[in-house]
ZAKE-576915 format. One line per 10 residues: number of its first residue (from 1); for each residue x, y, z negated of N, C-alpha, C. Coordinates in nm, 2 decimals, decimal comma. Layout:
NUM> X Y Z X Y Z X Y Z ~ ...
This chain:
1> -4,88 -0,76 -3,90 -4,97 -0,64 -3,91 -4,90 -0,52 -3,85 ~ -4,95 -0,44 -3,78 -4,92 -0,36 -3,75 -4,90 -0,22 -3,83 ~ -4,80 -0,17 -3,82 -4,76 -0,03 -3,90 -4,70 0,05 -3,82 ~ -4,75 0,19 -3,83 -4,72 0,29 -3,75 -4,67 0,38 -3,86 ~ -4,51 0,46 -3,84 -4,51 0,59 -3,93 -4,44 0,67 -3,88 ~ -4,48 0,79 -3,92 -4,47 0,90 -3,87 -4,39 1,01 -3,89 ~ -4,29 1,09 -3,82 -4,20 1,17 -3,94 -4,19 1,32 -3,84 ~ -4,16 1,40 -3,86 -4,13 1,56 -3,84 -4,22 1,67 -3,86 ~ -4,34 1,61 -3,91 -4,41 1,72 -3,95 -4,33 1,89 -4,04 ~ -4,41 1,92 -4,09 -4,31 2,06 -4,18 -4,38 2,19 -4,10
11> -4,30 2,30 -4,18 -4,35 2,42 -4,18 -4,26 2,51 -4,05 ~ -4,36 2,56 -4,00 -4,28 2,63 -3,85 -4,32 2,79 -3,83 ~ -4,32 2,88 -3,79 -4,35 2,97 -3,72 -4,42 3,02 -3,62 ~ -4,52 3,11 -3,62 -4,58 3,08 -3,48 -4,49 3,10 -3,39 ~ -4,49 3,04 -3,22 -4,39 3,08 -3,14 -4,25 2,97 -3,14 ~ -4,25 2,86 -3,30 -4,14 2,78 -3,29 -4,20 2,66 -3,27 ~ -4,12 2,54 -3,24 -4,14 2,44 -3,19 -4,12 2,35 -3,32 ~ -4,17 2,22 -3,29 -4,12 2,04 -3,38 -4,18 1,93 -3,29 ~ -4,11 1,89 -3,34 -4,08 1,71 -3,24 -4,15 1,66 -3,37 ~ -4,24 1,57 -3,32 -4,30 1,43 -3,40 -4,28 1,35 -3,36
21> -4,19 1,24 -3,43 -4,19 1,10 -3,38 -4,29 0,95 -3,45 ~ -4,29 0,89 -3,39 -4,41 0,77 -3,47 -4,35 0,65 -3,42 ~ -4,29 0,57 -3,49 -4,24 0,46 -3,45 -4,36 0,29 -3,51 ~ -4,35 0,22 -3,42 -4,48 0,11 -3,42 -4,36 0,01 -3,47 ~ -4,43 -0,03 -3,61 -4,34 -0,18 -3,67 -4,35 -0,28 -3,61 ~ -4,32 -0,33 -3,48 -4,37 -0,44 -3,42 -4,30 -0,46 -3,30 ~ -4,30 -0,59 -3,23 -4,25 -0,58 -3,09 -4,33 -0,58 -3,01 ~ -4,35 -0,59 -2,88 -4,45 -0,55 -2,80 -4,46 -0,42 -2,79 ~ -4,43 -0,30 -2,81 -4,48 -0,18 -2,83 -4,51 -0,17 -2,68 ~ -4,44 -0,17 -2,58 -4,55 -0,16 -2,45 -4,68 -0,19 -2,39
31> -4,70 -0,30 -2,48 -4,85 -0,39 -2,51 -4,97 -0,27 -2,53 ~ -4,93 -0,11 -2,66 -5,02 -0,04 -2,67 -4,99 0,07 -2,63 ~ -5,10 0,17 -2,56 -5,16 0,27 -2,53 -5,17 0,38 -2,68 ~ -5,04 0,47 -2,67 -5,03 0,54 -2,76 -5,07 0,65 -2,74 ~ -5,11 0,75 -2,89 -5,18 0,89 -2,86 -5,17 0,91 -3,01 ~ -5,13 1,09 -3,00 -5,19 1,18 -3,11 -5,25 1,22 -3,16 ~ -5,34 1,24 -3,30 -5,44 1,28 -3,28 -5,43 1,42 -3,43 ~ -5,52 1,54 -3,43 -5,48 1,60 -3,54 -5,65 1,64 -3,62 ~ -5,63 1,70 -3,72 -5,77 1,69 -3,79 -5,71 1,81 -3,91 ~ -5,78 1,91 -3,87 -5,76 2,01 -3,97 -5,84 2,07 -4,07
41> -5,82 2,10 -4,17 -5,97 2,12 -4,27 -6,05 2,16 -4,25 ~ -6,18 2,10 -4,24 -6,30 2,08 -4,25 -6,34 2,06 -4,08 ~ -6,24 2,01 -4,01 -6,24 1,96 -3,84 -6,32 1,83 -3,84 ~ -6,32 1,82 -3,74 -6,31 1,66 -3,71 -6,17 1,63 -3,64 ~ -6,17 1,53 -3,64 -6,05 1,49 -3,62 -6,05 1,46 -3,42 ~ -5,91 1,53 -3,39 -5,94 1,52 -3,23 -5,81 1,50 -3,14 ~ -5,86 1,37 -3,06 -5,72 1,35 -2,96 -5,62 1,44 -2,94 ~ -5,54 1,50 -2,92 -5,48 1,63 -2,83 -5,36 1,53 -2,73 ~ -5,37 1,44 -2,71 -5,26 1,39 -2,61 -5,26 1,20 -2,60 ~ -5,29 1,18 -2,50 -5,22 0,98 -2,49 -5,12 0,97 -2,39
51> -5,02 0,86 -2,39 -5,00 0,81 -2,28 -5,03 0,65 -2,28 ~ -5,00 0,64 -2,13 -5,02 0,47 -2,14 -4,91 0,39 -2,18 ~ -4,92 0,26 -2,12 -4,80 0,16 -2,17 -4,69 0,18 -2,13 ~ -4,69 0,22 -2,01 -4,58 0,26 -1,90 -4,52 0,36 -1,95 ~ -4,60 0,47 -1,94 -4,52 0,61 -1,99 -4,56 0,70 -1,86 ~ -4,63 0,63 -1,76 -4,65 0,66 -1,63 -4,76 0,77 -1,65 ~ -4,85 0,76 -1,73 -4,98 0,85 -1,78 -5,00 0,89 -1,81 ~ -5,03 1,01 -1,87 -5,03 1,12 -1,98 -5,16 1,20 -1,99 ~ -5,22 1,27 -2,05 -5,31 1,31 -2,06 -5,36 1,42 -2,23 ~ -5,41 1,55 -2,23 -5,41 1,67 -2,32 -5,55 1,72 -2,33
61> -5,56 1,74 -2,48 -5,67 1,82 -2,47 -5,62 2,00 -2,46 ~ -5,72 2,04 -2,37 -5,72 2,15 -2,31 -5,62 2,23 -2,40 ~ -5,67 2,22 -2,53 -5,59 2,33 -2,60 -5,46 2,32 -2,61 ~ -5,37 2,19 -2,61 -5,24 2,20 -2,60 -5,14 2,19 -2,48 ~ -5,28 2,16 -2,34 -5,18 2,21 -2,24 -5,09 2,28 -2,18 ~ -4,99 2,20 -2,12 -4,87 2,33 -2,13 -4,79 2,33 -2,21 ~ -4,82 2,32 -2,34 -4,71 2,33 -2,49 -4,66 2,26 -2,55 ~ -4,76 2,13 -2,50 -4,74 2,02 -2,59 -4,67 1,87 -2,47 ~ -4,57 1,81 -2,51 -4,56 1,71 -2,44 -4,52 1,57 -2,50 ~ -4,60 1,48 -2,49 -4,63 1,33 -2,55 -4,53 1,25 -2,42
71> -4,40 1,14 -2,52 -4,32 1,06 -2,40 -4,33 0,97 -2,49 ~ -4,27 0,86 -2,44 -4,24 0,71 -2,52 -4,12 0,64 -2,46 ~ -4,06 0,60 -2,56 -3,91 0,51 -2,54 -3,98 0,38 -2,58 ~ -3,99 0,29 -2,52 -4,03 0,13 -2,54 -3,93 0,06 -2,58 ~ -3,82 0,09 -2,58 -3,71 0,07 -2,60 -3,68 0,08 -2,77 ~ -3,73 0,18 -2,81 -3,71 0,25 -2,92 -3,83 0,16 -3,02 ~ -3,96 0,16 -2,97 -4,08 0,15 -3,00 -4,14 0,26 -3,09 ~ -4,08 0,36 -2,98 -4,13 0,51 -3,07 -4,17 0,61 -2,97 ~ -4,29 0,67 -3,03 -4,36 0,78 -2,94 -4,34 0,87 -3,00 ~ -4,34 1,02 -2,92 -4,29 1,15 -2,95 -4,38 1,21 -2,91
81> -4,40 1,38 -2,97 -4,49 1,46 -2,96 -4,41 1,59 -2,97 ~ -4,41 1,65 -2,84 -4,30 1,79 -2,87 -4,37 1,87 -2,84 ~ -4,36 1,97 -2,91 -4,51 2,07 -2,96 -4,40 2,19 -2,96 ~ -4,44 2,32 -2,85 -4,37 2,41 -2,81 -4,47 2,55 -2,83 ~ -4,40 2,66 -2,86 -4,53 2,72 -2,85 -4,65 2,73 -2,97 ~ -4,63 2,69 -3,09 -4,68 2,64 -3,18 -4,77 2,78 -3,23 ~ -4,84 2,73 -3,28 -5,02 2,85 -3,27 -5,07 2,83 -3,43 ~ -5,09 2,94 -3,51 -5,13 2,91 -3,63 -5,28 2,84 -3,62 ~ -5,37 2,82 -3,53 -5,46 2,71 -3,49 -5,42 2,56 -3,45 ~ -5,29 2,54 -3,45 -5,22 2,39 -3,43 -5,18 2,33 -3,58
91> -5,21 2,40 -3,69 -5,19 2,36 -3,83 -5,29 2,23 -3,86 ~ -5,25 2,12 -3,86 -5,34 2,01 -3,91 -5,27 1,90 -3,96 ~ -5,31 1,80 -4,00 -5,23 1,64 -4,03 -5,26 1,61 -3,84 ~ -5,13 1,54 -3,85 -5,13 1,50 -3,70 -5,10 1,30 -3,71 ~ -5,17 1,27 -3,65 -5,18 1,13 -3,69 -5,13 1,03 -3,56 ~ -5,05 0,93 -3,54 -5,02 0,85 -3,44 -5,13 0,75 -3,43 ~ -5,13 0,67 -3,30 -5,23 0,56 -3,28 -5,22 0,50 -3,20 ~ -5,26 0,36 -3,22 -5,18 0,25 -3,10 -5,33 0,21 -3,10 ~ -5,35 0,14 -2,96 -5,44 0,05 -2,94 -5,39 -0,06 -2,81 ~ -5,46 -0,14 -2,81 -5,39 -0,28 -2,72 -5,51 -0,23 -2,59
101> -5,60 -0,23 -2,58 -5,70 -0,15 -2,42 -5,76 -0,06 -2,45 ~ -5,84 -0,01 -2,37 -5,96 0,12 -2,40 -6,11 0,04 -2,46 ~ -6,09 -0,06 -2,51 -6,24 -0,09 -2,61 -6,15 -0,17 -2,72 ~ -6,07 -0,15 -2,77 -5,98 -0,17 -2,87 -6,01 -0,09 -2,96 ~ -6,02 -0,10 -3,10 -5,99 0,04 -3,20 -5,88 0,07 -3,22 ~ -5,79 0,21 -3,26 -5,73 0,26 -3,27 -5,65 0,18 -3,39 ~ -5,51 0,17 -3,44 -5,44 0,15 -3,53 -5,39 0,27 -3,54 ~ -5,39 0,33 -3,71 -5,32 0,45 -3,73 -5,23 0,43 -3,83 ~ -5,16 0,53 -3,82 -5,05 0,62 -3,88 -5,10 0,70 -3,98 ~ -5,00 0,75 -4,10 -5,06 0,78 -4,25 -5,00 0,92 -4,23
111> -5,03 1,00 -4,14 -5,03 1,11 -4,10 -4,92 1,22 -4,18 ~ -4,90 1,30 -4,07 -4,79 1,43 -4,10 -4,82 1,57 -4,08 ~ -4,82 1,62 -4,16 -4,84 1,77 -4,21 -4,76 1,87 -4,12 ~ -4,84 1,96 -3,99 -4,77 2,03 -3,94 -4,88 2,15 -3,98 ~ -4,79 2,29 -4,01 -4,83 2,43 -4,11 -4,76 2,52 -3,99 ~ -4,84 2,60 -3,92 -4,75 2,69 -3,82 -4,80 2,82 -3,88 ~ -4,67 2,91 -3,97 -4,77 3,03 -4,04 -4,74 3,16 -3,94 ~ -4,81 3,24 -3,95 -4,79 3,37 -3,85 -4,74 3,47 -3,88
């Protein structure tokens, strides 16, 4: 079974930075197409970043362009989320997710609490 967890969430400043890492309990991690996703009270819950298997691909939603940058160590079997620039509108549970193709569902992560106060 697959397990994903997640760690660096915490309390930041606007204007400071945190690194999120999510490491996938499994081998193969190059096999999935990994991505962030965050969901803040009373949101829905929404992509803000994937890459592909490679690492070759990347992709943002508009609002964290620029600030935000998603890599992957396959090596590691851990994805990162380095979030710069941090916006008291970037406060949400931020959640990791693996999937094996694009008509796959998502496997998640038991999410991490980022608070950016102003």
């Amino acid at each position: 079974q697959v397990q994903l967890v997640e760690s660096g969430g915490g309390l930041v400043q606007a204007g400071g930075s945190l690194r999120l890492s999510c490491v996938l309990s499994r081998r193969a991690f190059s096999s999935y197409a990994m991505a962030w996703f965050r969901q803040a009270p009373g949101k829905e819950r929404e992509r803000v970043a994937h890459v592909s298997r490679s690492g070759g691909t990347t992709d943002y939603a508009d609002s964290v362009k620029g600030r935000f940058t998603i890599s992957r160590n396959n090596a590691k079997d851990t994805v990162y989320l380095q979030m710069n620039s941090l916006k008291p509108e970037d406060t949400a549970v931020y959640y990791c997710a693996a999937r094996v193709s694009d008509y796959a569902t998502y496997v998640w992560g038991q999410g991490t609490q980022v608070t950016v106060s102003s």
